[in-house]
N, C-alpha and C positions, 0 to 999 in steps of 0.2 A: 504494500500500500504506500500511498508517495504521502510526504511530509508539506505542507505548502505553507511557504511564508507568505503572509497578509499584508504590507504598510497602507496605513491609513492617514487621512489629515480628518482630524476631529473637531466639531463645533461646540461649543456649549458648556465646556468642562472648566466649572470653577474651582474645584475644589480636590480631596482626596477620595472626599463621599460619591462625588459623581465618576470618579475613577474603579472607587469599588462595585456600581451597580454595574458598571460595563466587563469588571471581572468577573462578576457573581454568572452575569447569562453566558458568557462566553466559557466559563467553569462549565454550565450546565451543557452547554453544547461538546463540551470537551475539546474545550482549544489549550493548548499552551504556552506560557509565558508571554501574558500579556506585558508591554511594556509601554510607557509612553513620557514624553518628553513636551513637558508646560510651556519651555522657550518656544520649541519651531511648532507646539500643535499636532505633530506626527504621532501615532503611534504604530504596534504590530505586531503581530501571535501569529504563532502556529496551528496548522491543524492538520488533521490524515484527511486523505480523502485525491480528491481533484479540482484543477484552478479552477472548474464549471459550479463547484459548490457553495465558493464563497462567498454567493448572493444570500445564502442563508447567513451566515455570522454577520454580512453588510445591514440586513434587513431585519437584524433580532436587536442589533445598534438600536437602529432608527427607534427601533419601539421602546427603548430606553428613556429616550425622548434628546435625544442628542444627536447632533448633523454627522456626517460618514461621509467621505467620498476615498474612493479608491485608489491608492496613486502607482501599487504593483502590488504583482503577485508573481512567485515565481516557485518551481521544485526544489526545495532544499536538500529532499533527499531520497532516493529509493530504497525502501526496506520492504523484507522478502514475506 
């Protein structure tokens, strides 16, 4: 199954609280190692699967209530 890294530019994030609710759902989806970075607004996590999937993690964001847009995706890794 392939590894795919996410980066994201984020809207809406004041705080550590609004950080945690975007880890909590992307936990539930089983993503990992959310990271994000308050200067440039970027963030971005892992997840198994395929680059065609991660309209699901984009769109579990939005209902966070916080803006997402996509800026790459690519295979990190292929595991057997």
């Amino acid at each position: 199954m392939n590894k795919v890294r996410l980066v994201v530019k984020l809207t809406g994030i004041r705080c550590a609280g609004c950080l945690n609710s975007i880890d909590r759902i992307l936990t539930i989806l089983d993503a990992e190692k959310f990271e994000y970075d308050f200067y440039s607004t970027i963030g971005s996590f892992y997840f198994k699967g395929e680059i065609e999937d991660e309209i699901t993690y984009l769109k579990a964001i939005e209902k966070t209530g916080y803006g997402v847009m996509k800026l790459s995706s690519y295979i990190e890794k292929l595991e057997d």
